[in-house]
C-alpha positions as CSV (number, residue, x, y, z in Angstrom):
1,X,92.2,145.3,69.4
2,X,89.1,143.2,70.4
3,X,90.8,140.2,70.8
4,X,93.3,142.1,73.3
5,X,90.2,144.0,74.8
6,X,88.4,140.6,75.1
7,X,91.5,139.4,77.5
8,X,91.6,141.8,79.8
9,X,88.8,141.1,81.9
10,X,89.7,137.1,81.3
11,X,93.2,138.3,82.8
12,X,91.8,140.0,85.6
13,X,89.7,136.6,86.5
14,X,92.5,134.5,86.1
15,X,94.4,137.1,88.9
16,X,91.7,137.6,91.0
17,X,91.0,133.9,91.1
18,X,94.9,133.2,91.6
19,X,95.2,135.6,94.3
20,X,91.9,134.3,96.0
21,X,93.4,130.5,96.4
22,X,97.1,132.2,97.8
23,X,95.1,134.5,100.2
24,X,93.2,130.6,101.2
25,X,96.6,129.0,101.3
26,X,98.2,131.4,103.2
27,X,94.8,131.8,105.9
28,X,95.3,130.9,109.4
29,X,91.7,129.7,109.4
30,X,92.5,126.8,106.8
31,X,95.7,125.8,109.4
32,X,93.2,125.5,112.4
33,X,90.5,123.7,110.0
34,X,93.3,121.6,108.9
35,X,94.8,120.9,112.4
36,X,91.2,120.3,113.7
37,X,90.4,117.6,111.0
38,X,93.8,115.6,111.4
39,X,92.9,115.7,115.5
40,X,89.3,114.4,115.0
41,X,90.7,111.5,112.9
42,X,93.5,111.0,115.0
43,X,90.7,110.8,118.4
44,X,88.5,108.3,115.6
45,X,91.0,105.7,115.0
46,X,91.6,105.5,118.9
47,X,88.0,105.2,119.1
48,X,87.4,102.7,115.9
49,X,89.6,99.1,116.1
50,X,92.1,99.6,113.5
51,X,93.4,96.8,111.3
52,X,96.4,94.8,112.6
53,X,96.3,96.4,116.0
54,X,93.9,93.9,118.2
55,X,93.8,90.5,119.1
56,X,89.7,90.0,118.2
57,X,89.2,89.7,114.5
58,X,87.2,92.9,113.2
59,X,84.2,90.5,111.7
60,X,84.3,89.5,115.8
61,X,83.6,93.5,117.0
62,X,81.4,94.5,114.0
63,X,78.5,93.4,112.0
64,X,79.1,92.5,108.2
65,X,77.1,95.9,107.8
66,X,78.9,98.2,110.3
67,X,81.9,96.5,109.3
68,X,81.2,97.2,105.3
69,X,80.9,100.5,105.9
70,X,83.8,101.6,107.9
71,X,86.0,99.7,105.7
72,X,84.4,101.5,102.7
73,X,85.3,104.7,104.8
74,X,88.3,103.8,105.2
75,X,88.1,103.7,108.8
76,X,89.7,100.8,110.0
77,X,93.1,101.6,108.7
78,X,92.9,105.6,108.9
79,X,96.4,106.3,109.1
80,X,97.3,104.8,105.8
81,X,93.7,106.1,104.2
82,X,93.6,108.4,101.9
83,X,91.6,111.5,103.3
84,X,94.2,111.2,106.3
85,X,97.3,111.4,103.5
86,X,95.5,114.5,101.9
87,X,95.2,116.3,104.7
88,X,98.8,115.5,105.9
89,X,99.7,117.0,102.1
90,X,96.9,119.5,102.7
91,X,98.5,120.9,105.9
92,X,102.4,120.9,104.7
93,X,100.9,123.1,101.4
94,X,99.8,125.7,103.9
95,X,102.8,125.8,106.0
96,X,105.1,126.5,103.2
97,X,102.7,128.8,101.2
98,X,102.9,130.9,104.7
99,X,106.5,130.5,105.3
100,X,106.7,132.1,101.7
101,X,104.5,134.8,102.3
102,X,106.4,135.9,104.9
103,X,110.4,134.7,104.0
104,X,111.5,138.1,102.0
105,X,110.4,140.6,104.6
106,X,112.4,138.7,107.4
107,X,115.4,138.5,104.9
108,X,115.2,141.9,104.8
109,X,114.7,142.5,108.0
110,X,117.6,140.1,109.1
111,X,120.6,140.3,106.3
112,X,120.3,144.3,105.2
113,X,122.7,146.8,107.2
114,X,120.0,149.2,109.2
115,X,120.1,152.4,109.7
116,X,120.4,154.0,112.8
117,X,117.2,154.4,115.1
118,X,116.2,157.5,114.6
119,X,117.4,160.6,112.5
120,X,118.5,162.1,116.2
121,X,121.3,160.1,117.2
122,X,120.6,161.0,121.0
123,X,117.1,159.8,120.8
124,X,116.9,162.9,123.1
125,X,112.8,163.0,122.5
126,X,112.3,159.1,123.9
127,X,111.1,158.3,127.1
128,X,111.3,154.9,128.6
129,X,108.5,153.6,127.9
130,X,107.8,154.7,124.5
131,X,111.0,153.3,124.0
132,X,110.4,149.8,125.0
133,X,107.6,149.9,123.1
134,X,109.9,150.0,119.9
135,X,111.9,147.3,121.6
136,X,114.5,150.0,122.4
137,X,116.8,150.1,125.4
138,X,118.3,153.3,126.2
139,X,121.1,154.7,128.5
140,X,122.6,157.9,128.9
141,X,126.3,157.5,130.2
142,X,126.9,161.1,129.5
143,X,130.7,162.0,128.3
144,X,132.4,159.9,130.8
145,X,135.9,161.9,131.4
146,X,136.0,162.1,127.4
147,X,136.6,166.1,126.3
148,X,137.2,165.6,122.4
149,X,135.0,163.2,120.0
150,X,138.3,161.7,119.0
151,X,138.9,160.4,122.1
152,X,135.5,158.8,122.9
153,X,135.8,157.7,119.3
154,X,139.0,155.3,119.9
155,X,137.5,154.3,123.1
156,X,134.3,152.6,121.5
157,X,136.0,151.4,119.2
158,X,138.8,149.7,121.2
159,X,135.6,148.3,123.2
160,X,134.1,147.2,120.4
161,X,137.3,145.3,118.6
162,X,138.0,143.5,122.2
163,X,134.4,142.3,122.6
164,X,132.8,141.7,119.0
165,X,134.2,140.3,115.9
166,X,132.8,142.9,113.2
167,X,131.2,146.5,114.3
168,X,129.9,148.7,111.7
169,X,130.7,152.7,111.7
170,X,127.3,154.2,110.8
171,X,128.4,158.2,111.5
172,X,131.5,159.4,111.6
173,X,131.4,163.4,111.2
174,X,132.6,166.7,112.6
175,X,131.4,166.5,116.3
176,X,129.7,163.3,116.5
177,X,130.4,159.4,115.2
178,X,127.8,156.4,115.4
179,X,129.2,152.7,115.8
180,X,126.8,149.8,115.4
181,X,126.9,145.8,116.7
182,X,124.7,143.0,115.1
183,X,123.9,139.8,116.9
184,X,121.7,136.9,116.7
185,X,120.6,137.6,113.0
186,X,119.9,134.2,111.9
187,X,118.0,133.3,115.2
188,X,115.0,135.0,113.0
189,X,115.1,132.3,110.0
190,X,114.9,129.3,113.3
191,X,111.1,129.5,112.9
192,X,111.4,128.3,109.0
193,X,114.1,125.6,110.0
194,X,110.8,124.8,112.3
195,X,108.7,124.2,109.0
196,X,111.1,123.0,107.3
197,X,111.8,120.1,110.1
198,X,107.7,119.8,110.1
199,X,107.7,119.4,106.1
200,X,110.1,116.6,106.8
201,X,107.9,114.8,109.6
202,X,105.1,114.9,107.3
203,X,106.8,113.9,104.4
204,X,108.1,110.7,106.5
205,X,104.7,110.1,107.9
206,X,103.0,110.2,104.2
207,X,106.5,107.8,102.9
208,X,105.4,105.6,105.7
209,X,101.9,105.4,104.6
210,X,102.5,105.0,101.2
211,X,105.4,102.5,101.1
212,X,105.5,100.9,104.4
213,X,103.8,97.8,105.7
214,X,102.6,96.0,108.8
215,X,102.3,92.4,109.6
216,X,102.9,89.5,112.2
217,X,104.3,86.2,112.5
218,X,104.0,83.3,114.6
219,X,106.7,80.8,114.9
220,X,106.9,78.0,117.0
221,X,109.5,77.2,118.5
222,X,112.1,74.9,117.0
223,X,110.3,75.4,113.5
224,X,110.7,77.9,109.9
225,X,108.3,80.0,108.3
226,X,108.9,82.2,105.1
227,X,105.7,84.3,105.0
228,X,104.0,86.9,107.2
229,X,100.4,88.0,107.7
230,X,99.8,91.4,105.7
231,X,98.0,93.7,108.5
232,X,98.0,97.1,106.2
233,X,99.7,99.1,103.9
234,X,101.7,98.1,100.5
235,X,102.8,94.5,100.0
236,X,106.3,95.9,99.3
237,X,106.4,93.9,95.7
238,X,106.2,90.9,97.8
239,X,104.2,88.0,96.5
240,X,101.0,86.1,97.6
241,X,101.5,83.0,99.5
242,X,100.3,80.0,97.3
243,X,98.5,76.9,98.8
244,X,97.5,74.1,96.3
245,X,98.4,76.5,93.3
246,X,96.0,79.1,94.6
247,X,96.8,82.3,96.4
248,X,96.4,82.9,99.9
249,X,94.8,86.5,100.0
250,X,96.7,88.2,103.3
251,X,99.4,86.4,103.9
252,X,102.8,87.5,101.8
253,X,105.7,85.5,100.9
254,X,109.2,87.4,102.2
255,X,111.2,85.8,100.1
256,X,113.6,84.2,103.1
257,X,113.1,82.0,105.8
258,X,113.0,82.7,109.7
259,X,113.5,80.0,112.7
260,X,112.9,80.4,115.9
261,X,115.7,78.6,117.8
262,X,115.1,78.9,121.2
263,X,112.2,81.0,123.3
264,X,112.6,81.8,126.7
265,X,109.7,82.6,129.0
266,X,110.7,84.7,132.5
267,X,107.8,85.1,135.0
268,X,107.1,86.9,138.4
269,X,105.4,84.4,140.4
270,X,105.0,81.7,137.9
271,X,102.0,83.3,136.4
272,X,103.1,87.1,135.5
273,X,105.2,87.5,132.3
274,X,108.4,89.1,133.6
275,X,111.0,88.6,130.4
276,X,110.1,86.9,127.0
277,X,112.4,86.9,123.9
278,X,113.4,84.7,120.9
279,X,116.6,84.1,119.4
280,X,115.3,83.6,115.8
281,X,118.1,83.2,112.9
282,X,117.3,84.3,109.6
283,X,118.2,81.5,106.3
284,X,118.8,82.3,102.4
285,X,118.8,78.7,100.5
286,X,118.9,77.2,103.5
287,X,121.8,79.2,104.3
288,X,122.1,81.0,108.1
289,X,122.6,84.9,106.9
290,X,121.8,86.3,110.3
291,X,120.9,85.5,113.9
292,X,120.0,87.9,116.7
293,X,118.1,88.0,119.7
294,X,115.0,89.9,120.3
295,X,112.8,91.0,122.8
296,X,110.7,93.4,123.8
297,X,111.8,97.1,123.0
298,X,115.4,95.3,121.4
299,X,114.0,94.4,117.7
300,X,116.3,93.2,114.5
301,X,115.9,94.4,111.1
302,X,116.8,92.6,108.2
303,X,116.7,93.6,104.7
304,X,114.3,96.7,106.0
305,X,112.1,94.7,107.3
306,X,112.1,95.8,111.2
307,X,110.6,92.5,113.5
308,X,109.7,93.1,116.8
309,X,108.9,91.2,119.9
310,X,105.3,91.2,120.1
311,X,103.5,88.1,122.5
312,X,103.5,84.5,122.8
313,X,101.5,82.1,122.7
314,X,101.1,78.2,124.2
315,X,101.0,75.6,121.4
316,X,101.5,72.2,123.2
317,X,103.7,70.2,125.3
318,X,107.6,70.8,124.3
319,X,110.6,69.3,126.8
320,X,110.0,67.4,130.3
321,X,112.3,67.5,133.2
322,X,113.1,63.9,134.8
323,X,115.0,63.0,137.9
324,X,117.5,60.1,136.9
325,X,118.1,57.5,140.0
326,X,121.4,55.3,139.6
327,X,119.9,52.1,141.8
328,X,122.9,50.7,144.0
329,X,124.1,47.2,143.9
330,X,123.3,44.7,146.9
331,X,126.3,44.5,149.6
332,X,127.6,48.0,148.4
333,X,127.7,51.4,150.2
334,X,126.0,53.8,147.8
335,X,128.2,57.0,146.9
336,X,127.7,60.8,147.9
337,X,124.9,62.3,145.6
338,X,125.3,64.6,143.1
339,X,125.9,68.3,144.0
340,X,123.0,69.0,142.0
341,X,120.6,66.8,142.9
342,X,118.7,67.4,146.7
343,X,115.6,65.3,146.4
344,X,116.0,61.9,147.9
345,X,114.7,58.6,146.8
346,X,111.1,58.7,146.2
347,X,108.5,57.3,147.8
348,X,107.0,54.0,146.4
349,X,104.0,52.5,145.7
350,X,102.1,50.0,148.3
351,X,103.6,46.9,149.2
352,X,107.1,47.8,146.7
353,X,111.0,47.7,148.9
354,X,112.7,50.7,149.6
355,X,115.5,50.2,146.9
356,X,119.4,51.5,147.7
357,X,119.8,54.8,145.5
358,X,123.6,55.3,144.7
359,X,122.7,58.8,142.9
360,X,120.1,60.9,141.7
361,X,120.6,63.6,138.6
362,X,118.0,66.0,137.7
363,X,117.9,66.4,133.9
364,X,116.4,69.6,132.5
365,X,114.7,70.6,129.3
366,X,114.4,66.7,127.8
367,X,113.6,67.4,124.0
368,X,110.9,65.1,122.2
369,X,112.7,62.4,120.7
370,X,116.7,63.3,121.3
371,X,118.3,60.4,122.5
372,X,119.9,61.3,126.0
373,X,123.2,58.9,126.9
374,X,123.7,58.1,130.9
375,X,127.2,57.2,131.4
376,X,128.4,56.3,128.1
377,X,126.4,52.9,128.1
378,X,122.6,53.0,128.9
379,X,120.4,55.7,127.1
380,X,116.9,57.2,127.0
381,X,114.5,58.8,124.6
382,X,111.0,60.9,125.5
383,X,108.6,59.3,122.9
384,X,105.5,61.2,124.4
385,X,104.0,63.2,126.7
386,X,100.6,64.2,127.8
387,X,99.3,67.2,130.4
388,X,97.0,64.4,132.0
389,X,96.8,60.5,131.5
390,X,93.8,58.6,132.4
391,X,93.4,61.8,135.0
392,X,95.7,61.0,136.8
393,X,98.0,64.2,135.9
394,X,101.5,64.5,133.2
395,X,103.2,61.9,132.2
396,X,105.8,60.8,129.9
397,X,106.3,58.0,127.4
398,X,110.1,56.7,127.9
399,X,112.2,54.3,125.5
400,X,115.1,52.9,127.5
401,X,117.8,51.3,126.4
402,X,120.0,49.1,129.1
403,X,123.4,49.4,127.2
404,X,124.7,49.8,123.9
405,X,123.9,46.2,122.5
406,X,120.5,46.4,123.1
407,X,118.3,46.3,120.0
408,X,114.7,46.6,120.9
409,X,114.4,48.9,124.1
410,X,111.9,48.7,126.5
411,X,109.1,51.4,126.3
412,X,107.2,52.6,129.6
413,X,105.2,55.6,131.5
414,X,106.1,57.9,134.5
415,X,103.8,60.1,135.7
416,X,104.4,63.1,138.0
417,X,101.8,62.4,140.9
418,X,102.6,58.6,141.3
419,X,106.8,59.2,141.7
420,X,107.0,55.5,142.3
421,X,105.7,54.1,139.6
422,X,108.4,53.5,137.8
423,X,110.3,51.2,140.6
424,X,107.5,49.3,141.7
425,X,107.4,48.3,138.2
426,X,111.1,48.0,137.2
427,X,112.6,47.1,140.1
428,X,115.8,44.9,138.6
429,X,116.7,48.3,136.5
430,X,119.9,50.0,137.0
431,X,118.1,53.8,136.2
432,X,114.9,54.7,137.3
433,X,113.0,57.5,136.4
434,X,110.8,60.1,137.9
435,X,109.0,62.7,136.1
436,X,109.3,66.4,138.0
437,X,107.5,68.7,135.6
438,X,106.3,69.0,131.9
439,X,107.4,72.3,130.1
440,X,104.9,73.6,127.2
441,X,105.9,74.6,124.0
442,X,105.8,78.4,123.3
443,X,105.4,79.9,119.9
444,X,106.5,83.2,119.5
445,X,104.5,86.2,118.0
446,X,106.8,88.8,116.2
447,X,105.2,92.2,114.9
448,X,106.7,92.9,111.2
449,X,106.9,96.5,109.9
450,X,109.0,98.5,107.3
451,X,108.6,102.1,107.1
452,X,111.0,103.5,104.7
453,X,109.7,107.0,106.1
454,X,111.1,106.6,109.5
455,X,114.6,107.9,109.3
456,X,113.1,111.0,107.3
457,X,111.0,111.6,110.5
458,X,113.7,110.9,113.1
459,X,116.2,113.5,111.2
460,X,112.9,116.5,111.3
461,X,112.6,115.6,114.7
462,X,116.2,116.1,115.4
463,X,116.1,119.3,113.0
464,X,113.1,120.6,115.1
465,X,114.9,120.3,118.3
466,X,117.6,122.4,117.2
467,X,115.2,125.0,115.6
468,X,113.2,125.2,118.2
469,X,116.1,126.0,120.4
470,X,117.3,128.7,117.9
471,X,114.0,130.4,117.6
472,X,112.8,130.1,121.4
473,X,116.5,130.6,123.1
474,X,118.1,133.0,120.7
475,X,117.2,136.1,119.8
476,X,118.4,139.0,117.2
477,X,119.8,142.3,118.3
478,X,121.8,145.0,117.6
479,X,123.6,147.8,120.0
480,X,124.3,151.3,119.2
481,X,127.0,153.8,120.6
482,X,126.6,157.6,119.9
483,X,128.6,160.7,120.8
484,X,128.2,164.4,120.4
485,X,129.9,167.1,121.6
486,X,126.2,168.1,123.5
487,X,125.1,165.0,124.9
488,X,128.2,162.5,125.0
489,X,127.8,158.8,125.3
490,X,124.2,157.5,124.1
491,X,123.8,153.8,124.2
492,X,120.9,152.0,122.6
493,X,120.0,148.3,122.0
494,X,117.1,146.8,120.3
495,X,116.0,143.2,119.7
496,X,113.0,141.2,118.9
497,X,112.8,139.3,121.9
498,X,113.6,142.4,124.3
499,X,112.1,139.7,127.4
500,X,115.4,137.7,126.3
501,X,117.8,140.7,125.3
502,X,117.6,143.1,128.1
503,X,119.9,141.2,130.9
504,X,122.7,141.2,128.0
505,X,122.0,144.6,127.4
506,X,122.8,145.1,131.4
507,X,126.0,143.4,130.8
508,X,127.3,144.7,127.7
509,X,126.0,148.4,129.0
510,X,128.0,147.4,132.6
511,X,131.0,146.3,130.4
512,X,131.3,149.3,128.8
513,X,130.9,152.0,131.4
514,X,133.2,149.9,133.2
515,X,135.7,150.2,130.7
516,X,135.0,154.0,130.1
517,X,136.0,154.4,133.8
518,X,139.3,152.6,134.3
């Protein structure tokens, strides 16, 4: 007996204390506290430079101190820190501690046959107003060339069958009969489809968080890398980078290889990106296992790792474009030029002939040390270039090679602002060469991301859509038809949404006087 007397006020501590946290859970207050926090943090970490997210190192923007303590904070990556995750968790407790608070009395409310209105079936003590402040709609079409309750009885329910699948008799006695329509019922569980499809954009935002990763790459163009730069979040399981045997802290190794075949840079007015993309192709072993293009707003995923066009960048000199003149032989007329090629012979330095030009062939994109054939005989190779020689602008370091038998090729410049230069000093040639325009190299930037979380977000979203369209655009309601022998016809209607219900209780009460009539 003590020991059970002892319990008892334990007991009641343990309840009251139980109660006290569901009555927290299920506050409004802790939703707004909640929804106030995650805003301020969200307004911070616009404020604060994030990790990953700008071009300007964070030692660069901060001082070792400042810098110290937001990262101790957790500041500069807040959407993966944890205070940010608790409060995600935090907020989805709350919203299904109230949707469970609230779920049995709209169950009731929605799935249980009701009775009718009132204990007076005419509802003959209403007025208007009090009755649309039940949520009540009300019309009186009296007996409507019915004499017996029989009658009237086969009519409703003749109008009923032809309009609605399932009616419900709720009277049926001497001198009076009560039929009943239910509509809409499970628009009232659309605002817990609501929660549900927030639960599931939370729950996708914290699998994101916890799993997922960001990173970038830069590739230049023409070349492989097999590792990224780790910007925030988990490393996925992949490795370090090693160099020398020791690891290189931030950079991970993905375990596959990425090239960066071709870039292509479009612009507005030379200056202005317009277009850039990368076709990049994707090697296991040394093995091509996928190729795509990307640009910007058109990413590839592979193995669940998402990369996205990002930026670009200019590494160096890459291909040249050069202007090929065939020289004509002496006594012969020189043939039509190219379709292709407008420009005329160049002009020359001081003091050098005019030569005879049979044709001239503008050659595009030269590549660094390809070998380039001319008519199946004479050949040349770009050794080198540079954006400005001895100041006097690009030029181009050629290897030429007269025909086929030649061994040891002759090696020479062409520069851009001196077109002549190459035929006032190799005059006896059969090709000459003139240097129109030096392309740089690009190296691409590609943004790397994998957020397992992401298609759990984009299904609540869809989810919410369709609740939200359930619970704003639907509503529940039910219509009643009474008879008695002293008032006739009585036809009622009720929803929860009457702003929604009343012009379908116009029609359906139109319908059926209509009907009544003919």
């Amino acid at each position: 007996m003590g020991l059970c007397y002892g319990l008892g006020p334990m007991a009641k501590l343990k309840s009251s204390w139980s109660d006290a946290i569901w009555r927290a859970l299920v506050s409004v207050r802790l939703t707004i506290s909640l929804l106030i926090c995650l805003t301020a943090i969200s307004v911070a970490g616009t404020l604060i430079a994030q990790q990953g997210t700008t071009q300007v190192p964070l030692d660069k923007l901060y001082t070792p101190g400042q810098l110290k303590f937001l990262m101790a904070l957790g500041l500069t990556d807040i959407f993966h820190s944890g205070f940010f995750i608790f409060l995600m968790l935090m907020l989805a407790l709350n919203l299904l501690s109230c949707s469970f608070e609230r779920l049995p009395q709209v169950w009731r409310q929605a799935f249980r046959v009701p009775p009718p209105p009132v204990n007076d079936p005419t509802l003959k003590e209403w007025t208007v107003e009090h009755a649309r402040k039940q949520k009540f709609l009300v019309e009186r079409p009296g007996f409507s060339g019915f004499d017996s309750v029989r009658e009237a009885k086969m009519a409703a329910m003749l109008f009923f069958q032809k309009h609605f699948k399932h009616y419900v008799v709720l009277r049926d006695r001497e001198g009076e009969f009560q039929l009943m329509v239910e509509k809409g019922k499970y628009s009232r569980v659309g605002v817990y489809i609501t929660h549900l499809s927030l639960l599931m954009v939370m729950f996708g935002g914290v699998t994101g968080a916890l799993f997922g990763f960001e990173g970038s790459i830069s590739i230049e163009e023409g070349g492989r890398v097999s590792w990224m730069q780790h910007l925030k979040g988990t490393n996925d399981g992949m490795p370090l980078i090693r160099e020398n045997g020791a690891p290189v802290f931030g950079f991970l190794n993905l375990g596959f290889e990425i090239e960066c075949e071709n870039f292509t840079l479009e612009t507005w007015d030379g200056e202005r990106p317009k277009l850039f993309k990368s076709v990049l192709n994707f090697y296991e072993n040394d093995v091509l296992v996928h190729k795509a293009e990307v640009a910007v707003n058109h990413p590839t995923a592979y193995k669940g790792i998402t990369f996205y066009q990002a930026s670009y960048s200019e590494v160096g000199t890459g291909g040249v474009a050069l202007k090929v003149f065939r020289m004509g032989k002496p006594g012969r007329e020189p043939s039509q030029q190219k379709a292709n090629a407008k420009a005329s012979a160049p002009s020359l330095l001081k003091g050098a002939p005019f030569p005879q030009v049979e044709s001239v062939e503008l050659v595009d994109e030269v590549k660094l040390g390809e070998l380039y054939r001319v008519d199946g005989n004479a050949a040349f190779k770009v050794l080198q270039v540079e954006p400005n020689l001895m100041d006097l602008g690009p030029a181009a370091k050629l290897q030429y090679f007269a025909n086929r038998s030649v061994k040891k090729p002759t090696e020479f410049w062409i520069f851009k602002n001196l077109p002549g230069f190459d035929f006032a000093h190799r005059r006896d040639s059969g090709l000459n060469f003139v240097l129109e325009g030096v392309q740089p190299k690009y190296a691409t930037g590609l943004s790397v991301a994998k957020d397992p979380g992401v298609w759990i977000v984009w299904i609540g979203c869809s989810i919410m859509v369709l609740a939200l369209f359930l619970a704003l655009y639907t509503c529940h309601s039910r219509y009643w038809i009474t008879f008695t022998k002293e008032q006739g016809f009585v036809v009622v209607g009720w929803s929860n949404k009457l702003f929604l219900f009343e012009p379908r209780f116009e029609k359906f009460y139109s319908s059926f006087r209509k009907e009544l009539r003919s």
